[in-house]
N, C-alpha and C positions, 0 to 999 in steps of 0.2 A: 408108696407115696410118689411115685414118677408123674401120676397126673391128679391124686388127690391132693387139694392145695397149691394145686400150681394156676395159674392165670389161664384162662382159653376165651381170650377178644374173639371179636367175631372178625376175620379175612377181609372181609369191603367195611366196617366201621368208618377208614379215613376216608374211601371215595364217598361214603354217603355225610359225612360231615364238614365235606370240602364242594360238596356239590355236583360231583367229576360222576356221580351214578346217575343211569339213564332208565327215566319213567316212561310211561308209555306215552307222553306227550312232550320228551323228551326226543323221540324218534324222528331221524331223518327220510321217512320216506318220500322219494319223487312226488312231489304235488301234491301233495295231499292237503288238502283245504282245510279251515279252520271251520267249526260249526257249532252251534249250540242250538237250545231245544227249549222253545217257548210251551210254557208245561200248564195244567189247567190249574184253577184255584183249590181243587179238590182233590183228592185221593182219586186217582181213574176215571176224571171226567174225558169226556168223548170233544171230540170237535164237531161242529155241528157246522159249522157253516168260518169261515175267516177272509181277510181281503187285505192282501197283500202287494198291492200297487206301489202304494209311496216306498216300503222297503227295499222294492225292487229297482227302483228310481235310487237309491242312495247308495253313496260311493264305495266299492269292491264287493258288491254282493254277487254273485255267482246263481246263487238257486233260491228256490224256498219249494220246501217235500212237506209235505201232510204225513203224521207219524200215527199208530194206535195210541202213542205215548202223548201228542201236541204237535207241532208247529216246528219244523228244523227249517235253519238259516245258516247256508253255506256263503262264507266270505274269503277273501285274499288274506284277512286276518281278522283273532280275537274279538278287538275293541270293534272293526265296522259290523262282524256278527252279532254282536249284542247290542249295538249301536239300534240296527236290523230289526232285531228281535222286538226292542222294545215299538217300534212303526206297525208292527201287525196286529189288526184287529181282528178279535176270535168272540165267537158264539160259541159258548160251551153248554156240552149235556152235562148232566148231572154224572156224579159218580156213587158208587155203589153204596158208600158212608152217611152221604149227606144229609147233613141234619140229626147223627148222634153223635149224642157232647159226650164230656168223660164220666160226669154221671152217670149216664145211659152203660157205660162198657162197667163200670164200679158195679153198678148194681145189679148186673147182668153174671157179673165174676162172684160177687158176695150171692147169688141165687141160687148158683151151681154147686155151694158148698156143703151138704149135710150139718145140719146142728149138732153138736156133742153130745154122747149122750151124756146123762146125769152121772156124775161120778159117785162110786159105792161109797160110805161110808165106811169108816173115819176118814177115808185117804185122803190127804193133802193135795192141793195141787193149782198151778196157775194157767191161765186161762190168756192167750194171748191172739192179736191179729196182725197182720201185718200185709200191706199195700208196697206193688213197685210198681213205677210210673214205665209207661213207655219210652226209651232209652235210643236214641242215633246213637249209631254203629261212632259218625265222624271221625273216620279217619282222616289223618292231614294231606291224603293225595284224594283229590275228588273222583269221581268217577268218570274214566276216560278210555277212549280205544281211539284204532286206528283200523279204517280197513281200508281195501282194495276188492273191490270184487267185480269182476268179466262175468262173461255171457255163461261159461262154461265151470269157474273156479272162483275162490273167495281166499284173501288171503285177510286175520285179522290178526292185530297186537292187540293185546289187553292183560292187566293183573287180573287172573283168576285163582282160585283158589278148588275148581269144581272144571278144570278146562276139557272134561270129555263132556259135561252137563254144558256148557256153554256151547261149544262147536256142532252140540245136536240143535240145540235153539237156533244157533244163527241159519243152521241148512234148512231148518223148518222155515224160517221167518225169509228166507229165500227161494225158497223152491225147489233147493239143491239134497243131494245125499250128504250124510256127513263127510265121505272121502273125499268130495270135491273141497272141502274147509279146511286150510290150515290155521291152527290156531299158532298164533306164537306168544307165548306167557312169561311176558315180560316183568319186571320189580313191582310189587305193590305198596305203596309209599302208607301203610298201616294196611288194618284191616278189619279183625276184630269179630269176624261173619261177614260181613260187608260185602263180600267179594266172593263169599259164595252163589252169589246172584248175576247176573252178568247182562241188564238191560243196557247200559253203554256201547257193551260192545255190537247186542243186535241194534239199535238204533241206526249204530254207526252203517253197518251194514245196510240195512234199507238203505239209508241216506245214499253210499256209495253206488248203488244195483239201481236205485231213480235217476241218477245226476249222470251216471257211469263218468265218474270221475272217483278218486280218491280221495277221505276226508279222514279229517282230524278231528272227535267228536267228544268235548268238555263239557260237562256237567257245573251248573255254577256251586258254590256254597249253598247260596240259598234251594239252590234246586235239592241238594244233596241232602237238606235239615228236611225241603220239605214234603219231599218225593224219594229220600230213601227207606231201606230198609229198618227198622228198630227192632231192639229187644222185647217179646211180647208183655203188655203189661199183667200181672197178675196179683192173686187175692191168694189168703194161707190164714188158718185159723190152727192155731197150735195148741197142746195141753203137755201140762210136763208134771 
């Protein structure tokens, strides 16, 4: 009984309850720019066309990059990047969902199921269904990275969870090999699956390889509800 029954905290519990732990947008790197990412109304809608004068006109904005993902807005800080963001006007394509409701996926899920067969007689037995909705991940640190990336090499921070699946993505979404990428896999402030995915951190990435400056690249809440990943919704027909 040396460790059964004995207490084992976790080592960082006080820095992360005092606030003293560092997230990836926690991080001091040199200049690195604050940015976010004007996203479409849909699931994978395309930019088609957008016009971004007046945000470029307003106070500490730095850039505005065209993403596969939407619209990125590099500022001096946060509040004028979103400030920013909200000033650009987008023409969106359509995305690959649009226009099926939950109906459409319920009924698509209950179609896939084979009927029961008839149970033999005498045998007892209950007969059940049961629906899970689609589920955000929401963790309470949003989705964030940091990169730095030159002509030649990339460096990013980011909570991963898959950090050799990421640092292949970001060399893709660059044009680089993966050895040119350092990843650096910093705290991730929850996760849940979440962070198996790592669109933040290539974002950031583009963002930095257009601008060739260094950015800081935040995902809001709302982006996060409505442009993250979820738990797949599913349909279950039981007999017991």
């Amino acid at each position: 009984y040396r460790l059964i029954g004995t207490a084992t905290p976790r080592i960082d519990a006080r820095s992360i309850v005092t606030g003293a732990a560092e997230y990836a947008l926690d991080l001091d790197v040199t200049d690195a720019l604050p940015t976010v990412v004007l996203r479409p109304p849909t699931l994978k809608g395309k930019v088609k066309t957008y016009e971004a004068s007046a945000a470029l006109q307003m106070p500490g904005v730095v850039a505005v990059t065209e993403l596969p993902s939407g619209v990125a807005v590099t500022a001096k800080t946060f509040d004028q990047a979103l400030k920013a963001r909200s000033a650009i006007s987008v023409s969106w394509g359509s995305g690959p969902v649009d226009g099926v409701s939950d109906a459409d996926v319920e009924a698509r899920l209950e179609g896939a199921i084979p009927p029961m067969t008839p149970a033999l007689p005498p045998t007892q037995h209950v007969d059940a269904t049961f629906s899970f909705a689609f589920v955000n991940h929401a963790p309470m640190e949003v989705g964030s990275a940091v990169a730095d990336v030159r002509s030649d090499s990339a460096k990013v921070w980011t909570a991963s969870k898959s950090p050799t699946g990421a640092q292949s993505a970001i060399a893709d979404a660059l044009g680089m090999s993966a050895d040119q990428v350092t990843l650096h896999v910093t705290r991730g402030g929850g996760s849940f699956g979440r962070r198996l995915y790592h669109e933040p951190a290539v974002e950031a990435a583009r963002v930095s390889q257009a601008i060739k400056r260094p950015v800081k690249l935040m995902w809001t809440r709302n982006d996060d509800m409505r442009h993250g990943r979820v738990r797949p919704r599913s349909h279950h027909r039981l007999r017991a």
